[in-house]
Residue, then its C-alpha position, 0 to 999 in steps of 0.5 A: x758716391x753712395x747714398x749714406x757714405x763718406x769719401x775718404x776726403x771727407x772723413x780726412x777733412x772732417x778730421x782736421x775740422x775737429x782736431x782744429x776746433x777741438x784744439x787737439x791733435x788728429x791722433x787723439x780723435x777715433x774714427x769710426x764709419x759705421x754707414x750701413x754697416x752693424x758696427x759696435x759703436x756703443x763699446x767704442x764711445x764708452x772706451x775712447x775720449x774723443x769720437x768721430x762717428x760717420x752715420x747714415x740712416x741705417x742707425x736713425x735711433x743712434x742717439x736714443x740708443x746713445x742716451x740708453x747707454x747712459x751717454x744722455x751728458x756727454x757734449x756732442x757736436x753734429x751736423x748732417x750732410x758729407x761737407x762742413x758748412x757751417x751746419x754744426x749744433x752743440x746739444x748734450x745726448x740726453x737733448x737730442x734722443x728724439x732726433x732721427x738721422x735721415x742723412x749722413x750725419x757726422x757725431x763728435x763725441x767728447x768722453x773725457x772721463x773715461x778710461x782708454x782700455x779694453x774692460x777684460x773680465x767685466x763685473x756681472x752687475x754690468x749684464x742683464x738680470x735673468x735666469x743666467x748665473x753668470x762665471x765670475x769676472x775673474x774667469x771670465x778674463x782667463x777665458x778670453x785669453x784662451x780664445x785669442x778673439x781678434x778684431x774679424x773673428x768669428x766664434x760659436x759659443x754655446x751657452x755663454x753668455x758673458x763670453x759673448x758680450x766680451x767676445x763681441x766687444x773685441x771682434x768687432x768686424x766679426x760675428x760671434x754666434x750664440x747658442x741658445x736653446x732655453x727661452x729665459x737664456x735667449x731673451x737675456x742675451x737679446x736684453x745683453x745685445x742691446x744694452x751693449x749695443x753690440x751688432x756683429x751677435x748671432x743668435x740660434x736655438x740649437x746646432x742642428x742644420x737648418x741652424x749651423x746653414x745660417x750662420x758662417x763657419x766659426x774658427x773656434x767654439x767655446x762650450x759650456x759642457x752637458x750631456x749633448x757634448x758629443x753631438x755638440x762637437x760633431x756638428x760643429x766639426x760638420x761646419x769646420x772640419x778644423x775646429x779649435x775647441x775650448x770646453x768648459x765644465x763643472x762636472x768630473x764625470x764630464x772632464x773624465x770623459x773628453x780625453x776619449x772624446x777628443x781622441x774619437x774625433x782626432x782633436x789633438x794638443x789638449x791641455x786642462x786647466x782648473x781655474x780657482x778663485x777665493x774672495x773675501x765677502x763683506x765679514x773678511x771670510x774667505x768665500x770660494x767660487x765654482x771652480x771650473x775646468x778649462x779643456x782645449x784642443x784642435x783638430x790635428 
């Protein structure tokens, strides 16, 4: 067996330790092997009761980033080696931060008093605060109906930053790739990747070549519109000659002109949708967001 792994045994029997002294069924209890592997596990803590986390050195600050998450008062239970022999300890997180894993290392974590579900349209107070003005959260859950983001995807989004942290949490054996070429956008999203511990986040300055040759090609790409649209979608269609496109724009002049684009690059099955969202502020008056266009299309 490999260094930092769990057999398929092991994890089977670790289960059924678990579920016997947790006095729960196995279906009640998440896996989740992450051994040398960037997985997202912080997302999968936050929204799950009881998780059993198979861990190797790859993520020997795993507990401090646990206790930065704001897990520092769940229980959890921990012991190191593939066997069970006796060896398991009881502490809170917030106890253990200082602790590196060394070894393979099995996690029970108990989270009862959170909500088993997928959090679409995640409040903005929940991201980093920097130069990005952030699409309200209303939006933001229709966008990610539109992209269809699937457990292995792989997305490239320009100048998206919310979509990305959303994106990430749903494509979790996938890679989301972020474009980001002005500085105080891309140290936001770093300071995003790492509050939410998500892994499978690429970031690159540009879509120029040296840039689009590190990265795997994307399925769809999901663009916040400007005036370099155009070399955007030629790029991208260099990576993946059948891109599925979703663009996103404020500016008429902008939308009144992607018809004839996506005409020019043989992007068919284009439909346009104007989101509008009014809520009411603390005085009971109605205050109107930004009101976006939603333009998609594919290569036919």
């Amino acid at each position: 067996m490999a260094k930092g792994c769990y057999t398929t045994e092991d994890i089977l029997n670790w289960m059924g330790y678990f579920s016997s002294k947790m006095e729960v069924s196995p279906e009640k209890i998440k896996l989740f092997d992450i051994c040398g592997k960037m997985k997202n596990v912080i997302p999968f803590v936050e929204t799950h009761k009881r998780v059993l986390v198979f861990a190797d050195e790859t993520h020997e600050d795993l507990f401090y980033d646990f206790w930065e998450a704001g897990f520092g008062e769940l229980d959890m239970w921990y012991g190191a080696g593939t066997k069970e022999n006796g060896q398991i300890k009881q502490a809170k997180i917030k106890e253990v931060i200082n602790k590196k894993i060394t070894e393979p290392t099995v996690i029970f974590i108990l989270n009862e008093n959170t909500r088993e579900s997928y959090r679409i349209g995640m409040k903005n107070e929940m991201f980093s605060k920097g130069p990005i003005k952030y699409v309200g959260n209303e939006i933001r859950a229709v966008i990610m109906s539109l992209l269809g983001v699937d457990s292995q995807d792989t997305i490239c989004l320009v100048d998206a930053e919310s979509i990305a942290i959303e994106a990430a949490f749903v494509a979790v054996d996938g890679t989301i790739i972020c474009v980001e070429n002005d500085k105080g956008a891309k140290e936001t999203m770093e300071d995003n990747v790492k509050q939410f511990g998500v892994h499978n986040v690429k970031i690159i300055p540009d879509l120029d070549q040296e840039s689009m040759d590190s990265i795997p090609a994307p399925r769809l790409s999901f663009i916040v519109a400007n005036k370099h649209l155009e070399e955007d979608i030629q790029r991208l269609l260099k990576k993946n000659p059948k891109m599925q496109f979703v663009i996103y724009t404020l500016e008429l002049d902008i939308l009144a002109g992607i018809k004839d684009l996506f005409k020019k690059y043989n992007i068919g099955n284009m439909e346009v949708m104007q989101i509008t969202v009014s809520k009411t502020d603390r005085n009971s008056v109605f205050v109107t967001q930004p009101s976006p266009w939603l333009i998609t299309g594919e290569v036919l």
